[in-house]
C-alpha positions as CSV (number, residue, x, y, z in Angstrom):
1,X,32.1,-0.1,-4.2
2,X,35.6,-0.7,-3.6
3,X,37.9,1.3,-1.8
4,X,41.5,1.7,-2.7
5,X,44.1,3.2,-0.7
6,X,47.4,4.6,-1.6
7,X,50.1,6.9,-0.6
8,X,52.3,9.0,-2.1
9,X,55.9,9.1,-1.8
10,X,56.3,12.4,-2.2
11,X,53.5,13.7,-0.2
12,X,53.7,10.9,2.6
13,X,49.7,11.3,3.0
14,X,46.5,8.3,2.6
15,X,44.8,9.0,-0.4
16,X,41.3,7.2,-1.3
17,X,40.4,6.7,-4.3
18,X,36.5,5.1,-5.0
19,X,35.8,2.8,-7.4
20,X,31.9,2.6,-8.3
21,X,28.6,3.9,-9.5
22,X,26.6,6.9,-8.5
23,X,23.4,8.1,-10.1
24,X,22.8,11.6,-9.7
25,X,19.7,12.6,-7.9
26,X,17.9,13.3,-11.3
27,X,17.6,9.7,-11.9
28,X,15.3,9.3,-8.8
29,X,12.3,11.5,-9.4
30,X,10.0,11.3,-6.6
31,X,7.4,13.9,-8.0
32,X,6.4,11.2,-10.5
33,X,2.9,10.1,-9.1
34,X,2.5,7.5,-12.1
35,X,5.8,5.6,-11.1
36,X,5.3,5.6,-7.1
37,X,1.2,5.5,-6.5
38,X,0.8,1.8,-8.0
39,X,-2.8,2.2,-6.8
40,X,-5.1,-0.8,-8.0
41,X,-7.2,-0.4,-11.1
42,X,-9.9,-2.3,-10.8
43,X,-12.6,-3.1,-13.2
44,X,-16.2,-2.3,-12.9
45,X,-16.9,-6.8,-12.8
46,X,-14.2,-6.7,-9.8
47,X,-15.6,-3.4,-8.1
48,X,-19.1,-5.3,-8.3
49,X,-17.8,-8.3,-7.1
50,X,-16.5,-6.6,-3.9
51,X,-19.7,-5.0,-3.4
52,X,-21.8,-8.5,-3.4
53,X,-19.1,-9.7,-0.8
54,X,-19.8,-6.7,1.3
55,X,-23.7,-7.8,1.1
56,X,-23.1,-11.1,1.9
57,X,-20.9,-10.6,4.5
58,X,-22.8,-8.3,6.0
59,X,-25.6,-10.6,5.9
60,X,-24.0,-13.4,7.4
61,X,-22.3,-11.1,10.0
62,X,-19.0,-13.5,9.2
63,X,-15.3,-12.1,9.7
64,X,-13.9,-10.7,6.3
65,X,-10.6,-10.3,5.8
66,X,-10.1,-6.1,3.6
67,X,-7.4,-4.8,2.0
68,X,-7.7,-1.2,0.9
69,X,-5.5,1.0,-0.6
70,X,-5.3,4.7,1.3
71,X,-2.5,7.2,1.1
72,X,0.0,5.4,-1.7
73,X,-0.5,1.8,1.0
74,X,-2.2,-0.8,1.4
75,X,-4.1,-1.5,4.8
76,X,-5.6,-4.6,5.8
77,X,-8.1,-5.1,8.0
78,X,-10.0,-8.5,10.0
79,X,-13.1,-7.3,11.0
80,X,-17.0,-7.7,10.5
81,X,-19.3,-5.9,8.6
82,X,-21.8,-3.7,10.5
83,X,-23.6,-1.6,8.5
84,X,-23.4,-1.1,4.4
85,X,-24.1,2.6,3.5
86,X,-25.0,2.8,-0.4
87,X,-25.4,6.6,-0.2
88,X,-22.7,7.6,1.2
89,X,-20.5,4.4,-0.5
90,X,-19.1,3.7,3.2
91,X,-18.8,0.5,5.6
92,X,-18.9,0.3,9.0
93,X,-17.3,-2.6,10.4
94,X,-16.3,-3.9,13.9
95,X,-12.8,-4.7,14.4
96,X,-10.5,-5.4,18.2
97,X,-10.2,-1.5,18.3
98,X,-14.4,-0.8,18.0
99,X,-16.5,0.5,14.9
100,X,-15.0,2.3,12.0
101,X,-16.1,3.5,8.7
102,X,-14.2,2.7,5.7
103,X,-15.1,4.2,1.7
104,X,-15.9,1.2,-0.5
105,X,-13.6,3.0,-3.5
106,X,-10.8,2.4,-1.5
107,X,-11.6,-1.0,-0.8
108,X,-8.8,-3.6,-3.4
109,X,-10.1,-7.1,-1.9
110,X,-12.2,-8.7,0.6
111,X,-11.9,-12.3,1.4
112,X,-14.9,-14.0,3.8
113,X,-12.7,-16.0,6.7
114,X,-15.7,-18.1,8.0
């Protein structure tokens, strides 16, 4: 944007004149959940695949490194796997700030660290 400044003879007052683009607030429409929730689709091989990284994690009670996607963000977690609930499709894992429960569904990666 550029600014431009003149005065007037007659009038012997700053005028400002503005030189640029606006786009009108209808442009931007927030209420549009399929443009702003880019929430991970993941297929049912990837959705298994997390699942036997859980198991084996938990198994070898090794530090994993989770993302997860929860309330339009991503979260990330270092932690270790405690306990695999397949009923209730939950985690608990041990992180610096105790034991937590996390939903597998909302679980996007997992990555062992050890």
């Amino acid at each position: 944007m550029e600014e431009r400044s003149s005065t007037g003879k007659s009038y012997l007052r700053r005028q400002t004149r503005w030189d640029g683009l606006f786009v009108s607030e209808h442009a931007w429409d927030f209420n549009n959940d399929a443009v702003n929730d880019p929430q991970p689709m993941l297929s049912a091989d990837e959705q298994g695949a997390i699942i036997d990284m859980l198991i084996v994690a938990r198994e070898r009670k090794c530090t994993v490194f989770i993302q997860s996607w929860q309330e339009r963000h991503f979260h990330y977690y270092r932690c270790t796997i405690q306990k695999l609930d397949q009923e209730q499709w939950t985690i608990t894992y041990e992180d610096s700030f105790g034991e937590r429960q996390l939903a597998i569904g909302m679980i996007t990666s997992i990555h062992m660290l050890d």
